[in-house]
C-alpha positions as YAML, in Angstrom:
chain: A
units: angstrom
residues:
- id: 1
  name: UNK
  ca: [20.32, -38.35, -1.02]
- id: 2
  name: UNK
  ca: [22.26, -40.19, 2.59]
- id: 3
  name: UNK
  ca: [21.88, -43.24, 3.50]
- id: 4
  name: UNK
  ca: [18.53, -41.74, 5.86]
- id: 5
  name: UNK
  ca: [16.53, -41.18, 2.91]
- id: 6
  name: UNK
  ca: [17.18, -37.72, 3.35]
- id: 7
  name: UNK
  ca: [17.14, -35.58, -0.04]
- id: 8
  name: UNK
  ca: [18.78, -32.63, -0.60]
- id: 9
  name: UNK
  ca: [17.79, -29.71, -3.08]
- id: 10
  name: UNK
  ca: [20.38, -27.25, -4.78]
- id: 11
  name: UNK
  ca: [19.23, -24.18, -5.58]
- id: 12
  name: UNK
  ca: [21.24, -21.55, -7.67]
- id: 13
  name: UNK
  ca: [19.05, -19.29, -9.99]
- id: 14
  name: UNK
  ca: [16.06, -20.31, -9.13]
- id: 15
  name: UNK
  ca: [16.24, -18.73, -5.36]
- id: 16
  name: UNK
  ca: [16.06, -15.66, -7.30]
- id: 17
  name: UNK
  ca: [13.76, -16.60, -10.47]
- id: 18
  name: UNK
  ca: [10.68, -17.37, -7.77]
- id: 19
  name: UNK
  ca: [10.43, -14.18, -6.51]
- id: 20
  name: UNK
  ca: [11.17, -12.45, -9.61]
- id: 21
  name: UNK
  ca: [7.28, -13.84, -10.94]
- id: 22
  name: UNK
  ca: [6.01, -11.43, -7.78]
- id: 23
  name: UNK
  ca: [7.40, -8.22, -9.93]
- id: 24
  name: UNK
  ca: [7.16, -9.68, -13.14]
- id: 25
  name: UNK
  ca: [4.92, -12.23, -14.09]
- id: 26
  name: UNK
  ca: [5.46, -12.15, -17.46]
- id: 27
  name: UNK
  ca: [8.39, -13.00, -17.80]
- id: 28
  name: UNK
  ca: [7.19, -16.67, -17.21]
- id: 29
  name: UNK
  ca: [4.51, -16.61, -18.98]
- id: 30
  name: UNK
  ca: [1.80, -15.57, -16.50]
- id: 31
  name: UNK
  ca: [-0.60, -12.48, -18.36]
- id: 32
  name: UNK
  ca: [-0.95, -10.56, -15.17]
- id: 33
  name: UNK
  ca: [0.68, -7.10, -13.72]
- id: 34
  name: UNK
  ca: [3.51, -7.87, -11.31]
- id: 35
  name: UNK
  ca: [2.75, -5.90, -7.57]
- id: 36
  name: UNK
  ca: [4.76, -2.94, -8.55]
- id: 37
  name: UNK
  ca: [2.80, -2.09, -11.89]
- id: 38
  name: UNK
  ca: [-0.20, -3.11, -9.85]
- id: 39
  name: UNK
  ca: [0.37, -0.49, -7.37]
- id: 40
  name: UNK
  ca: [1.24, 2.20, -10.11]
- id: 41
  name: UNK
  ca: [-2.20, 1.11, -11.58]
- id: 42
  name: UNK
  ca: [-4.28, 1.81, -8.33]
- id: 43
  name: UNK
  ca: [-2.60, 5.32, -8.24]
- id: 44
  name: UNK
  ca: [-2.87, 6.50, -11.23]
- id: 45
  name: UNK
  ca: [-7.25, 5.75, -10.54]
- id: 46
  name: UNK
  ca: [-6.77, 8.60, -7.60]
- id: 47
  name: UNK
  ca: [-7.74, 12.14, -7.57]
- id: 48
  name: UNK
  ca: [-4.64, 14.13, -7.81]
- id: 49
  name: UNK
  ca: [-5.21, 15.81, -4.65]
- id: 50
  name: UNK
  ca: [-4.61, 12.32, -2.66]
- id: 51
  name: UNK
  ca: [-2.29, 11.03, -4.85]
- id: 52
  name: UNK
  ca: [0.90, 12.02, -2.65]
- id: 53
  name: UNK
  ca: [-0.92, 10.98, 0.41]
- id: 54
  name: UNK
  ca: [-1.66, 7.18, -0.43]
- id: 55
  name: UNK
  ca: [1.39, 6.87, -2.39]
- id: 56
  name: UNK
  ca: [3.68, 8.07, 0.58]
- id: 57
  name: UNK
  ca: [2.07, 4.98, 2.80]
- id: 58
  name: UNK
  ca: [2.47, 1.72, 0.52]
- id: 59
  name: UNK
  ca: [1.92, -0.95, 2.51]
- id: 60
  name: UNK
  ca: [3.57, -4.95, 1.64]
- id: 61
  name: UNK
  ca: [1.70, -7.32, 3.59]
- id: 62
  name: UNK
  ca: [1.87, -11.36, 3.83]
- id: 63
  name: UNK
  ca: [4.48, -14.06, 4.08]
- id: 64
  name: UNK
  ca: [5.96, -12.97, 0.74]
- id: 65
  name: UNK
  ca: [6.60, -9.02, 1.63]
- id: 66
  name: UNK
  ca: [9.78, -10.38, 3.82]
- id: 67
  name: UNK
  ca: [11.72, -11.46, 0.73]
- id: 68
  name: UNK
  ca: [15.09, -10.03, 0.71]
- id: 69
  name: UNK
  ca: [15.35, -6.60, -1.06]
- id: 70
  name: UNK
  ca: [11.12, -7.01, -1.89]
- id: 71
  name: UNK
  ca: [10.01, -4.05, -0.50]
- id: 72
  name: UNK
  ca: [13.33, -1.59, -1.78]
- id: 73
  name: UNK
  ca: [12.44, -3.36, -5.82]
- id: 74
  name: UNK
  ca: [8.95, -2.37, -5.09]
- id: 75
  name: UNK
  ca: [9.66, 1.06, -4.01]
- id: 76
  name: UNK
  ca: [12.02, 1.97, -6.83]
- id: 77
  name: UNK
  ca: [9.82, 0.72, -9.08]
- id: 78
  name: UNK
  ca: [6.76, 2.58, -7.81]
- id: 79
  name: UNK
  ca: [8.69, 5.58, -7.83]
- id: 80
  name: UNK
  ca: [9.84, 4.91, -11.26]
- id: 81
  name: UNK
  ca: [6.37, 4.75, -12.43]
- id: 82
  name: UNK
  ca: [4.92, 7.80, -10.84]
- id: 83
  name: UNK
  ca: [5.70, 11.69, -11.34]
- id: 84
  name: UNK
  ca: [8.86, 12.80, -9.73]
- id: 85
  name: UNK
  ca: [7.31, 14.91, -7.31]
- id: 86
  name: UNK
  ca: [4.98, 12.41, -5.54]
- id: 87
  name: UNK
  ca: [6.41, 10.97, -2.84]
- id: 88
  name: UNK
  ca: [6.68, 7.54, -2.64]
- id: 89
  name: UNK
  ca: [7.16, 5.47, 0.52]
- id: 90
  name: UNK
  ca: [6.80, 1.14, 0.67]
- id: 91
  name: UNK
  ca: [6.83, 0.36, 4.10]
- id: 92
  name: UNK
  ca: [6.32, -3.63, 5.64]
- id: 93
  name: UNK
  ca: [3.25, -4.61, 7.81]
- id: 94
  name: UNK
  ca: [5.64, -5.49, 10.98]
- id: 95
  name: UNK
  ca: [7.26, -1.77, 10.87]
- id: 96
  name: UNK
  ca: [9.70, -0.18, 8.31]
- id: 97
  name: UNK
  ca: [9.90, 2.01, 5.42]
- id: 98
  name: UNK
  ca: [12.07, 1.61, 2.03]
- id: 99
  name: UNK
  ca: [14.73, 4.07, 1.59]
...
């Protein structure tokens, strides 16, 4: 800390650890899906015929969704979860799509 009283907090790992319990909660010991297997889980409840549709307009919402590289993780991990052939878009609340 100064002479102020101010205190100052070094982060290293953990800057990356926090958001890592959003994808993957249990890796810290929290028995619930992360957001990516969530949204594979909500999918897979659709009839195939809107399937493609839903799954090409993911949409990250909140505080959190602005995380750096949240919404590309979330995307490839979506897409890793689904068949091939459905399309798979992750877009943010305030405008813009995953690659």
């Amino acid at each position: 800390g100064g002479e102020d009283g101010e205190q100052v907090l070094v982060m290293e790992s953990e800057r990356f650890c926090v958001p890592e319990v959003l994808l993957s909660p249990p890796d810290v010991g929290i028995n619930q899906c992360g957001i990516p297997e969530a949204v594979c889980t909500s999918l897979s409840r659709l009839p195939a015929p809107v399937l493609p549709a839903v799954a090409a307009r993911v949409l990250l919402t909140g505080g959190n969704a602005n995380l750096p590289g949240l919404r590309e993780r979330v995307a490839a991990e979506v897409r890793a979860g689904v068949e091939a052939a459905v399309p798979v878009d992750v877009a943010l609340a305030g405008g813009g799509a995953a690659d």
